[in-house]
TORDO-882835 format. One record per residue (C-alpha): x, y, z. Coordinates in steps of 0.02 Angstrom, whole numbers, padded with zeros to 5 digits, always signed. Example, Ala and Ser with C-alpha at 12.3 -4.5 7.8 and 13.67 -1.06 7.14 Angstrom:
// TORDO-882835
+00615-00225+00390 +00684-00053+00357 
END
This chain:
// TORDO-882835
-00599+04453+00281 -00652+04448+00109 -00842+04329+00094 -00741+04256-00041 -00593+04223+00063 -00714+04137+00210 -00814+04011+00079 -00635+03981+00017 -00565+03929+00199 -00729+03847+00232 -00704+03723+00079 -00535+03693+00129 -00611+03654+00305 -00762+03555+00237 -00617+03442+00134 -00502+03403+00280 -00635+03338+00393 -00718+03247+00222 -00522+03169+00210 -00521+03117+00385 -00696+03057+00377 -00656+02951+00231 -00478+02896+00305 -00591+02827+00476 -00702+02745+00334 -00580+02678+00233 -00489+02560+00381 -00653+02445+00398 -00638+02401+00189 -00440+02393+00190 -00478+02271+00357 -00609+02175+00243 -00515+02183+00081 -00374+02086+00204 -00468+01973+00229 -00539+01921+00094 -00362+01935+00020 -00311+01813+00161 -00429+01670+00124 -00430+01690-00046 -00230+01673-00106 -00166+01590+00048 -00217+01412-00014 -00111+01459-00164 +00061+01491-00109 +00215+01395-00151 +00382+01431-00154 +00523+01331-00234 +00659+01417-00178 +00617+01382-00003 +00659+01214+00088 +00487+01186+00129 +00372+01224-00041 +00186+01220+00021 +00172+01255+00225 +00312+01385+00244 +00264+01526+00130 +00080+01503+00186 +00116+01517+00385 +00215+01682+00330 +00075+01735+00242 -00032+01753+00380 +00114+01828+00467 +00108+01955+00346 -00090+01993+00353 -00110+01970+00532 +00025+02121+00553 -00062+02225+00420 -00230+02200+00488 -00171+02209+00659 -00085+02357+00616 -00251+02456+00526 -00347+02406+00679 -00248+02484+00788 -00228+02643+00676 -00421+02665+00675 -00407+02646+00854 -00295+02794+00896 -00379+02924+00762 -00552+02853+00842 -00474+02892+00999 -00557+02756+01071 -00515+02563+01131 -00656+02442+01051 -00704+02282+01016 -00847+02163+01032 -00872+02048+01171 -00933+01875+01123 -00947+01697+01199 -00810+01644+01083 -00659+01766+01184 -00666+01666+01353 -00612+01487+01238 -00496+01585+01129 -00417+01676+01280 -00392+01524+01370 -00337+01413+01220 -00197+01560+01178 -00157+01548+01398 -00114+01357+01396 -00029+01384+01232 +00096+01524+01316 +00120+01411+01463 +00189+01275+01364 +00309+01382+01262 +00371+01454+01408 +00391+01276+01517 +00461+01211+01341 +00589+01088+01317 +00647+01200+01185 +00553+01368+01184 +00622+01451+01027 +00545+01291+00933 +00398+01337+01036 +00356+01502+00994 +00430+01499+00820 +00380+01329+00766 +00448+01174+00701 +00590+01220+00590 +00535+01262+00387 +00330+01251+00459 +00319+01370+00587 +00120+01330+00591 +00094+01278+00764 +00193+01361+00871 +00144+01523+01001 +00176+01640+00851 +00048+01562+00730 -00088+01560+00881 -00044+01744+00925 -00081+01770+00732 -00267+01672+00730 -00307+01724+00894 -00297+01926+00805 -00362+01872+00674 -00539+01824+00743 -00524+01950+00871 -00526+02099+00731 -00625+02012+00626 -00754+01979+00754 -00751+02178+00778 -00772+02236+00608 -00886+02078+00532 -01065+02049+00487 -01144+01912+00387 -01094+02005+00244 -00925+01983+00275 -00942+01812+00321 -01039+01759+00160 -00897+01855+00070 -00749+01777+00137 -00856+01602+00097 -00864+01663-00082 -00702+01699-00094 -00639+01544-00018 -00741+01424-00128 -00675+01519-00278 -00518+01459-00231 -00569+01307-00194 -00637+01275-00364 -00483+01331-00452 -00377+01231-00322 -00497+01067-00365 -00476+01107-00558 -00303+01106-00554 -00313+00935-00450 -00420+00864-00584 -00272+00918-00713 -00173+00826-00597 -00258+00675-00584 -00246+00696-00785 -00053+00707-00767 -00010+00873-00807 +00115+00890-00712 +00149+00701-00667 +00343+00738-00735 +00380+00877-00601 +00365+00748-00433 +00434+00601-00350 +00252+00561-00288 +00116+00469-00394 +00008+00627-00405 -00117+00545-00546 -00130+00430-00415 -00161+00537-00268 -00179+00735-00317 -00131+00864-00188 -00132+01031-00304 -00044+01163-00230 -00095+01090-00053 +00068+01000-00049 -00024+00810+00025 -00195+00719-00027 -00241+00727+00148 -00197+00910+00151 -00289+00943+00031 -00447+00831+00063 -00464+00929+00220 -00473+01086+00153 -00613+01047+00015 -00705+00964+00141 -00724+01121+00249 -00789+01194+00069 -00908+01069+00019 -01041+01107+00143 -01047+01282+00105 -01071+01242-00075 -01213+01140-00014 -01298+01257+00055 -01275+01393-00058 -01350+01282-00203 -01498+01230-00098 -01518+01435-00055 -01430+01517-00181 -01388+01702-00145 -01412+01837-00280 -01246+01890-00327 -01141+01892-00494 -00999+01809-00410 -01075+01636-00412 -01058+01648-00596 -00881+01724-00599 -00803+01593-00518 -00880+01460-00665 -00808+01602-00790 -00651+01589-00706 -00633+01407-00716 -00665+01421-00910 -00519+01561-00907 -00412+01462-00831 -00433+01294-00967 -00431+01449-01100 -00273+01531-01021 -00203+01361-01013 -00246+01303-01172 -00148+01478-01238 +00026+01479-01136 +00033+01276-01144 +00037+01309-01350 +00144+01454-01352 +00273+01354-01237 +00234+01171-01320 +00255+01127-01143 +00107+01017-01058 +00149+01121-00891 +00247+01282-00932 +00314+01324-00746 +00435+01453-00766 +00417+01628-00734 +00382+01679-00920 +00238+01558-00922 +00161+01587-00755 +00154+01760-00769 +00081+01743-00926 -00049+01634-00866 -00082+01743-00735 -00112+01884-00844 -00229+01826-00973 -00330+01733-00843 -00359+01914-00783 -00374+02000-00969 -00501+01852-00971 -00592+01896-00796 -00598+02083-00812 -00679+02053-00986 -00806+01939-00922 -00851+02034-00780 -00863+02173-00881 -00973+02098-01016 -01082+02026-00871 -01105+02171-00748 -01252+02254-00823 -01351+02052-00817 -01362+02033-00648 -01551+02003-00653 -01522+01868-00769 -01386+01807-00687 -01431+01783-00518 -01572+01649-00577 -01446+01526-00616 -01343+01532-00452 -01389+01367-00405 -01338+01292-00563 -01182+01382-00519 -01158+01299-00331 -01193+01136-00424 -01043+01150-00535 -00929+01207-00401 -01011+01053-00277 -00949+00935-00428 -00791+01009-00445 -00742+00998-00255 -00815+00842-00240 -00720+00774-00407 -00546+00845-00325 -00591+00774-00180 -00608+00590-00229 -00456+00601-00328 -00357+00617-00176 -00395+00454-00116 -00414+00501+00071 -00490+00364+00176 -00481+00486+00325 -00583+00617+00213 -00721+00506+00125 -00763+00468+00332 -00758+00643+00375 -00876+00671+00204 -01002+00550+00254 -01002+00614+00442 -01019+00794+00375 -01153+00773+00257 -01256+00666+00388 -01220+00831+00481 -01285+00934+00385 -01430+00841+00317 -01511+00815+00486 -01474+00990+00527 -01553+01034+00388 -01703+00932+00433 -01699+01001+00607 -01693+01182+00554 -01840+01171+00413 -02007+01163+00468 -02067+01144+00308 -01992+01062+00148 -02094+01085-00008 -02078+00970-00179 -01951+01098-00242 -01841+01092-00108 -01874+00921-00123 -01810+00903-00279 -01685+01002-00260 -01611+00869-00137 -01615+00722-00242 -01539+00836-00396 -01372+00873-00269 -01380+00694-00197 -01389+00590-00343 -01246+00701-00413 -01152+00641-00282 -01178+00449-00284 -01153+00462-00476 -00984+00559-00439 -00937+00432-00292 -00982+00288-00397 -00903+00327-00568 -00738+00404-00484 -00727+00333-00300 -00790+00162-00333 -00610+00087-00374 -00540+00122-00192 -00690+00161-00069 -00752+00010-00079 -00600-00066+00005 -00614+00029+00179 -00735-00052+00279 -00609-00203+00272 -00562-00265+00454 -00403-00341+00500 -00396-00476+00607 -00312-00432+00786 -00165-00514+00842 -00140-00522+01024 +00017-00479+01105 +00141-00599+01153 +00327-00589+01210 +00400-00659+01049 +00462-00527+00942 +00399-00581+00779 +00507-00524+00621 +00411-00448+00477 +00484-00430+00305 +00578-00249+00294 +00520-00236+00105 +00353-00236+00146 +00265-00079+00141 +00176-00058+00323 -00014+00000+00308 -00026+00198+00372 -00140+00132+00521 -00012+00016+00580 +00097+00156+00577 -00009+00284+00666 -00071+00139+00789 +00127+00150+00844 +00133+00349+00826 -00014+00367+00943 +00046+00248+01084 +00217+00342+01071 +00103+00506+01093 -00007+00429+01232 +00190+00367+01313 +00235+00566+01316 +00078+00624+01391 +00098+00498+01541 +00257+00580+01561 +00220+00760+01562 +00027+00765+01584 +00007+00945+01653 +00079+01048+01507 +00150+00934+01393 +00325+00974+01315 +00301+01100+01248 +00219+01182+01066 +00282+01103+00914 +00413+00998+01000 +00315+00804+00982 +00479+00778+00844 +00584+00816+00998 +00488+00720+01131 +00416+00554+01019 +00582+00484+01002 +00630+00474+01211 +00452+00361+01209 +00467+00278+01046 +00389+00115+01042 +00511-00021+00991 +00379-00079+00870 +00410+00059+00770 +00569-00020+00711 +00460-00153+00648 +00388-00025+00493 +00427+00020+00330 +00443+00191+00393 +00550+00154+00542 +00691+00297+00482 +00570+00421+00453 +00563+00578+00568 +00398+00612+00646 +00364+00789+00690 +00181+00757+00704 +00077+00628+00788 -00044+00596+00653 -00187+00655+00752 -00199+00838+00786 -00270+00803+00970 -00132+00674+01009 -00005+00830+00969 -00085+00938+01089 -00083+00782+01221 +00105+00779+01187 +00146+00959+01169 +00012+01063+01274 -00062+00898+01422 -00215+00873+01495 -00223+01099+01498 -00194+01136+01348 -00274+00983+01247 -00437+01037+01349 -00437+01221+01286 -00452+01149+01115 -00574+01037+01158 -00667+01175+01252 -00674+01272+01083 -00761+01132+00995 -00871+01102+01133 -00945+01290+01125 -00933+01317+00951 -01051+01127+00912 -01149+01216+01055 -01194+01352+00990 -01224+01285+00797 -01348+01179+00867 -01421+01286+01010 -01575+01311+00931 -01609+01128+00902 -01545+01076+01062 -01692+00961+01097 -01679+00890+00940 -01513+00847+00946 -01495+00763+01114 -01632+00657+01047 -01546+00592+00902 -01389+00574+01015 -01486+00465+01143 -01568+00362+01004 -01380+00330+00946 -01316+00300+01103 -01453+00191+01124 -01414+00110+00943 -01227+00082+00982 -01260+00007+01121 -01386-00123+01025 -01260-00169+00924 -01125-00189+01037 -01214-00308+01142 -01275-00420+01002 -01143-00406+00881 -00981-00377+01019 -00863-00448+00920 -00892-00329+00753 -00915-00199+00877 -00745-00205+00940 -00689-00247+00768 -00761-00057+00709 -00689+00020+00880 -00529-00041+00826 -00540+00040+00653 -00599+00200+00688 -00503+00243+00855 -00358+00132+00801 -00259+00152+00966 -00407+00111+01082 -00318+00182+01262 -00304+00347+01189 -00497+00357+01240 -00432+00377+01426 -00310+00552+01412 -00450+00588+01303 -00601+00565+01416 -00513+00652+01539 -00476+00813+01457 -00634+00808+01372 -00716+00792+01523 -00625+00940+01602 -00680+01028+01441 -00838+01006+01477 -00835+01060+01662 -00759+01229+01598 -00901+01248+01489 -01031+01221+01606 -00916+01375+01698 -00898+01499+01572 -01080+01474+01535 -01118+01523+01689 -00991+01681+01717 -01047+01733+01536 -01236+01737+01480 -01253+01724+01279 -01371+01880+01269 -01441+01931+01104 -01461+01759+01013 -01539+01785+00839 -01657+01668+00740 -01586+01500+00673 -01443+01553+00519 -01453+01503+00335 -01278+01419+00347 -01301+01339+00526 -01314+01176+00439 -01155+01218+00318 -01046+01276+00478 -01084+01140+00594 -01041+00992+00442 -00900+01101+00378 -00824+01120+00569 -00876+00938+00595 -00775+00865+00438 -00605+00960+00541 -00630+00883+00701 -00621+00715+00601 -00489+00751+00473 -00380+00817+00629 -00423+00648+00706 -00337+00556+00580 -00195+00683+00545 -00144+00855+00589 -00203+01030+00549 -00105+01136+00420 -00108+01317+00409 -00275+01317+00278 -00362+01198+00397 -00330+01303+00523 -00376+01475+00471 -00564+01384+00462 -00542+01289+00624 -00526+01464+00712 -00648+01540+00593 -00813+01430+00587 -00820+01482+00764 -00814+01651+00735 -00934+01639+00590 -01068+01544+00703 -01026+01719+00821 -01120+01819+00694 -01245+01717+00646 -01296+01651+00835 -01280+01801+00918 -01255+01997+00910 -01102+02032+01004 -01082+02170+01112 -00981+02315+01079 -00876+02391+01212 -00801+02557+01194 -00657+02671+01304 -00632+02850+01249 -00453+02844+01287 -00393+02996+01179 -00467+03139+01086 -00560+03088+00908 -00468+03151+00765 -00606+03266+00658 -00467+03344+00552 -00303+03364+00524 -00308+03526+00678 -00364+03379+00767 -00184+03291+00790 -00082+03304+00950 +00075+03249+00976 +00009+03090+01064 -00073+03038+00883 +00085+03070+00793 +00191+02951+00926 +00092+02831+00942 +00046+02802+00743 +00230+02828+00734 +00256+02667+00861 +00122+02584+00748 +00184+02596+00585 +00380+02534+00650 +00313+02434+00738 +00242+02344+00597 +00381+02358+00492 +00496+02275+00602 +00377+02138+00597 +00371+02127+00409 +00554+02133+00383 +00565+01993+00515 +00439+01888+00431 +00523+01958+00262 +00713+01885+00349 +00638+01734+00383 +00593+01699+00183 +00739+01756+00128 +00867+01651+00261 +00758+01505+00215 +00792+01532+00044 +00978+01548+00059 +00964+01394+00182 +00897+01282+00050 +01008+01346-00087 +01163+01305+00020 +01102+01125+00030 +01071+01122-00140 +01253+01168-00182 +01322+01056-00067 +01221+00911-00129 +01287+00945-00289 +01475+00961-00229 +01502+01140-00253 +01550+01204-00069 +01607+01370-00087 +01450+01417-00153 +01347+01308-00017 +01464+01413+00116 +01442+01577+00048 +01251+01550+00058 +01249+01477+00230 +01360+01610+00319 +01211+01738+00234 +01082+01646+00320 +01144+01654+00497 +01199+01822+00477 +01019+01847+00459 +00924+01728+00580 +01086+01665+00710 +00970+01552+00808 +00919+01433+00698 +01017+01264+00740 +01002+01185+00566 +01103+01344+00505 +01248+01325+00615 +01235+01124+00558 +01237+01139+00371 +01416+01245+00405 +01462+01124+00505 +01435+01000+00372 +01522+01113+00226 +01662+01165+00342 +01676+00943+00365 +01665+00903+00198 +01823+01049+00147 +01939+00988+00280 +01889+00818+00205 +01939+00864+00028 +02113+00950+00104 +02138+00810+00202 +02125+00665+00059 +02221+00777-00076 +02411+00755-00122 +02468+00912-00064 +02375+00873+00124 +02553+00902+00216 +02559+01077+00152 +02389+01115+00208 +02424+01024+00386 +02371+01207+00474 +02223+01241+00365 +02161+01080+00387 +02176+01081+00570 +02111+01263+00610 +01942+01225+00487 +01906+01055+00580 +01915+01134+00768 +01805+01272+00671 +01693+01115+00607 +01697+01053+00776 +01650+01225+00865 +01495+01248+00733 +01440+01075+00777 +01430+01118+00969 +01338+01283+00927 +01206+01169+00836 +01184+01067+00986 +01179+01213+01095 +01042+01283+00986 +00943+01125+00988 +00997+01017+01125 +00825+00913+01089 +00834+00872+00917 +00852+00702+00869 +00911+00737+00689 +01039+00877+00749 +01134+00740+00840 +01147+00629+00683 +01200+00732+00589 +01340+00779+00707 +01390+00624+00705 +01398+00620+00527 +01520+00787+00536 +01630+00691+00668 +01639+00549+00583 +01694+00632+00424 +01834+00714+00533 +01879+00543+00610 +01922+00483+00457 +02070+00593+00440 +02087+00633+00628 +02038+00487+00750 +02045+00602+00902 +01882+00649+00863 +01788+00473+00858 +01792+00531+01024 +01673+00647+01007 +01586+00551+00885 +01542+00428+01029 +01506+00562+01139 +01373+00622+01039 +01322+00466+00992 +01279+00414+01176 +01208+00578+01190 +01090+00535+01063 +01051+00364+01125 +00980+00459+01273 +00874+00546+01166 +00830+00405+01080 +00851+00222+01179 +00740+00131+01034 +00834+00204+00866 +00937+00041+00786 +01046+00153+00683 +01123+00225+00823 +01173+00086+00897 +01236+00016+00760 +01329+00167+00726 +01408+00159+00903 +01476-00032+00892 +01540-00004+00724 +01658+00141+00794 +01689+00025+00947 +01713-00125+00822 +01863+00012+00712 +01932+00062+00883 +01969-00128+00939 +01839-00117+01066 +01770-00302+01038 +01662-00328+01188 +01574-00139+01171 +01545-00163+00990 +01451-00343+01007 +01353-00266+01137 +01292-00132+01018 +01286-00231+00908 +01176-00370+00986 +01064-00221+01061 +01034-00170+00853 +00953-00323+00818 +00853-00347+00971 +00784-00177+00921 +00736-00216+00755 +00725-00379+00727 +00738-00380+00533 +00873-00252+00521 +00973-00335+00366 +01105-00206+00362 +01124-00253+00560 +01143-00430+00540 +01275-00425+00423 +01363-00325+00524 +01359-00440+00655 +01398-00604+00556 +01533-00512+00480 +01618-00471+00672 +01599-00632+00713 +01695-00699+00549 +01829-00581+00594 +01843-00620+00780 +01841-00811+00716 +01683-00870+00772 +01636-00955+00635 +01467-01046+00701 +01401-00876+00779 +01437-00786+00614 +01349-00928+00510 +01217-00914+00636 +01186-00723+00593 +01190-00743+00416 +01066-00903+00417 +00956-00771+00526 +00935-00657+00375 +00885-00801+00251 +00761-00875+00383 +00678-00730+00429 +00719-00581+00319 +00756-00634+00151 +00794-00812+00107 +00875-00743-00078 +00984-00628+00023 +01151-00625-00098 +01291-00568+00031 +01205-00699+00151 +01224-00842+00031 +01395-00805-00014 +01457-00784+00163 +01377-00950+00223 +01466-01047+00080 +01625-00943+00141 +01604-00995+00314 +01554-01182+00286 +01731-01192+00206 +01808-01135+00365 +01749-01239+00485 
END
């Protein structure tokens, strides 16, 4: 052989293993890039064709990167020939979080809800915890503080374009396009204030920080440069449309590409600056502290200014704790960033902030029902004060495991309080219990409710496990304070209790599984030695007040996929900055040098990988798309045209045939033809037709209850199908009552059904079953109008004049004494006697 020939076969040599060197280089940065990808555009997503706009396409987001990075883990695995990872305090919570979370899908009281979700969501269920559960386990393997600060960078950049848009909002740009007063209350592209209070609130902190340390980088600067971008990008499209808020496809893609015409030119024009730059970072920080904190006030969160004040006491004394010395330009460096603040909460949160602290006066209970006006919008913490006993009901009921994931819609209504009736928002369908812990009481017990609590305990632990000392002696000194106060101011005391836990018993399931918590702790602390601590971290302060503000917000409402990406990552970001984990390593396979290198065994398996993966994504992919014929069925129905709302349907359960609400809205289409056969002038022609699509209509309506034989809202609407039938067919007011009782079951506390029962009773000639029902609506809701009418109208026609009179005076007495159909019947009546 030729020397030639050998340096030629050397460099071909020398490149293979340089390709396969670069390919077991290249999965850490596609892993990072992933994740940085992840927090960055997730907060983002909407989707108007889909019949949720804001949670749904973000949950199947992070379906979508937890398969890819799941995916490039494992890839790296098999040509590394190796199984690794890094062992850290933070697996043993996780672990056992994601163990009571299986149990309860599996002794579900409806398990595909369970794993999958709550229907248009999906955030919640086993699937979502599978997904953050990888998600900190490969980050955890791959990350340093690098990557942390990175993903924070990234993250408040969205943030800040989030919060300007919220601003616009506030400023009514696109105050035309919802139902909702968003000048009022903004939500962006969060989809809720609350939502989105939350989620700038986790933000916030960091920004904090980073202004009071600012990090040399140029990306502190870009994300300013982008917010100018974005008013110039804006500024262009808006004029080129002469719309205020151009939201069609023309104009967002044309926003979207000169904000990054803009970007690429500024980055460009400042990359060789850096120097210069990096000396104004914490001017930088300060603009995107203002910004959040602007956005934040306009959402009007009472919930979130709490969790705001707790946070930034948080902070401030861990601050304190962690600095041993504080010199006059840190100094003023903290009365620059706080009087920003007060000037910000002053000028734009004075309006409404100030009305919070007000106390309500408690009204014991007494066995008269009292009847409160049904036009009168309830306060949301009368409402939740309901919610959470109803919560508190189910967990007395099923304290072990709970009900199940995602299934408190399902469960709420068998334990509703009757006092909900009494509410503004007494037809309203709760999925959630207002209070993220209250939904694990429901759906996960006294197991699975301490698993969460078990991750708060060890991640607060470990934030503060430096300053230990410190911190028990401010917490004794409070304790010490409360209990001051309590003893010579009790009545205030109890007054504040009231306000800030709301429903007061909850404080024993609590105690209990916090307690446990604890226990398992004390445990895993023992089985599992933190090794390897480091010094205190920069962002210690910024990670406890950030992870402190979610354990509040989740108090007072429920976590949503954003919030929860950070509730599972703060932990694992206090990993790398409280510890070094430990890496653990199996050669399991041969290490792939080169291309020579590949068996058969790599081929399989990264065959298995790769399908694998893609039968994930088209799931996740079938899931968009049958939503998205879903909702477009319903909007063609709604608007009368059925063949098109059946065509879509049938193209959504030919894609995902277990979904209930599917097999429902056919039912509903296939009602609403046999209707329009029925009620024509040529219906004696059609006799056959009509008869084959109603048992069709009636067979689709069983499948749905089949599907979900839990569902509250299922049920109504089958009655609604039956009774559409009925009114052609009165065989099947039969199975209209059927279901009906069916639902009462279900349900013992809903009026309308009820109601909905006697009135069938009342058409059937069933006098004594329909006052009954009747009688039962009004004892359930007291100052149910549409109930008492009803009623007085039943007695009219059964000719008991005085009892009718007696029902119609009712509504002007206690309901509404201008009530118009009331008056008239009375003087009707009064004639009669």
């Amino acid at each position: 052989m030729s020397k030639k020939h050998k340096n030629f076969q050397y460099k071909i040599q020398k490149k293979q293993i340089e390709k396969t060197f670069h390919l077991n280089e290249l999965s850490p940065k596609i892993i990072y890039y992933l994740y940085l990808v992840l927090f960055f555009l997730t907060p983002f997503l909407v989707s108007i064709t889909s019949s949720e706009l804001f949670e749904f396409p973000k949950m199947l987001f992070v379906y979508l990167m937890t398969v890819l990075i799941t995916g490039t883990y494992s890839l790296h695995m098999l040509f590394s020939g190796k199984i690794f990872y890094k062992k850290t305090w933070l697996h043993w919570p996780l672990l056992f979080f994601l163990f009571t979370q299986l149990l309860s899908s599996i002794f579900s009281m409806h398990p595909y809800t369970s794993w999958f979700g709550y229907y248009s969501r999906f955030h919640g269920g086993m699937f979502s915890s599978i997904c953050y559960f990888l998600l900190v386990f490969v980050f955890l393997n791959y990350a340093n503080k690098k990557w942390s600060k990175n993903v924070l960078l990234v993250s408040l950049a969205a943030a800040s374009m989030i919060s300007l848009f919220a601003i616009a909002e506030h400023l009514g740009i696109d105050a035309d396009y919802w139902v909702q007063d968003v000048q009022n209350r903004v939500f962006s592209t969060l989809g809720q204030p609350n939502w989105l209070a939350a989620y700038l609130l986790i933000l916030i902190p960091f920004a904090l920080s980073y202004f009071l340390k600012p990090i040399k980088s140029i990306w502190p600067t870009m994300i300013n440069l982008n917010l100018l971008n974005m008013l110039l990008s804006y500024l262009i499209i808006s004029g080129l449309a002469q719309q205020k808020f151009p939201v069609n496809s023309l104009g967002v893609f044309g926003f979207a590409f000169i904000l990054i015409i803009f970007d690429i030119l500024a980055f460009w024009f400042m990359r060789d600056k850096f120097e210069i730059i990096a000396k104004h970072n914490r001017f930088n920080f300060l603009l995107i502290f203002t910004v959040l904190i602007s956005a934040l006030l306009f959402t009007k969160s009472r919930s979130a200014i709490l969790a705001l004040f707790a946070s930034l006491l948080i902070f401030w004394l861990s601050y304190f704790f962690t600095k041993i010395k504080i010199d006059k330009s840190k100094l003023l460096n903290i009365l620059i960033i706080n009087s920003i603040f007060l000037i910000l909460l002053f000028f734009l949160g004075k309006s409404w902030i100030i009305k919070i602290p007000q106390f309500k006066t408690t009204v014991s209970k007494t066995q008269t029902v009292q009847v409160k006006n049904p036009d009168t919008v309830s306060d949301s913490t009368d409402i939740r004060k309901i919610v959470w006993q109803g919560a508190v009901n189910i967990w007395q009921n099923h304290q072990f495991l709970g009900t199940g994931n995602e299934t408190f819609a399902y469960s709420y209504y068998n334990y509703r309080p009757r006092e909900h009736n009494d509410n503004s928002e007494w037809d309203f369908l709760y999925n959630k219990a207002h209070n993220e812990y209250l939904n694990y009481l429901a759906n996960n017990g006294t197991i699975g409710t301490s698993a969460i609590f078990l991750l708060i305990i060890a991640t607060l632990w470990f934030a503060i496990r430096k300053q230990n000392k410190k911190w028990l002696i401010f917490s004794a000194v409070s304790v010490v304070v409360s209990a001051t106060i309590y003893l010579v101011f009790p009545d205030f005391a109890q007054k504040l209790i009231n306000k800030i836990l709301i429903y007061p018993p909850l404080l024993i399931p609590f105690g209990i599984t916090f307690l446990m918590a604890i226990l398992l702790f004390l445990v895993l602390q023992k089985l599992n030695k933190v090794e390897n601590l480091t010094k205190n971290y920069y962002l210690n302060p910024a990670l406890l007040a950030s992870f402190i503000s979610i354990t509040i917000t989740n108090f007072y409402g429920f976590s949503v996929v954003n919030v929860a990406l950070f509730f599972f990552f703060i932990p694992a970001f206090t990993v790398l900055g409280s510890s070094l984990p430990i890496l653990v390593e199996k050669q399991v396979i041969s290490k792939v040098e080169n291309s020579q290198d590949l068996k058969t065994i790599h081929y399989i398996l990264a065959t298995l990988i790769v399908v694998f993966s893609l039968i994930l994504i088209i799931k996740i992919n079938n899931l968009k798309v049958a939503d998205d014929f879903y909702n477009q069925s319903r909007t063609y129905y709604r608007s009368g045209y059925i063949v098109k709302a059946n065509d879509f349907i049938q193209k959504a359960i030919q894609l995902e045939s277990n979904e209930a609400n599917y097999y429902l809205q056919q039912a509903l289409i296939d009602a609403n033809a046999a209707y329009a056969l029925a009620t024509n002038d040529e219906a004696s022609k059609s006799a056959q037709d009509i008869e084959q699509i109603s048992k069709q209509t009636d067979l689709l309506a069983q499948i749905a209850i089949a599907k979900n034989p839990v569902h509250l809202n299922i049920y109504k609407s089958v009655i609604k199908v039956y009774l559409t039938l009925a009114s052609f067919d009165k065989s099947y007011n039969e199975k209209a009552i059927t279901t009906l009782e069916q639902a009462i079951k279900l349900s013992p506390t809903d009026p309308d059904l009820t109601l909905n029962l006697a009135l069938i009773y009342e058409q059937l000639g069933e006098n004594e079953k329909a006052e009954k029902y009747l009688r039962q609506t009004v004892e359930l809701k007291p100052n149910y109008r549409k109930a008492w009418h009803n009623l007085g109208q039943f007695y009219q026609n059964q000719g008991r004049i005085e009892d009718a009179i007696q029902a119609f005076t009712f509504v002007l007495q206690n309901i509404d004494p201008t009530d118009g159909p009331s008056l008239k019947k009375i003087e009707i009546l009064n004639t009669k006697k």
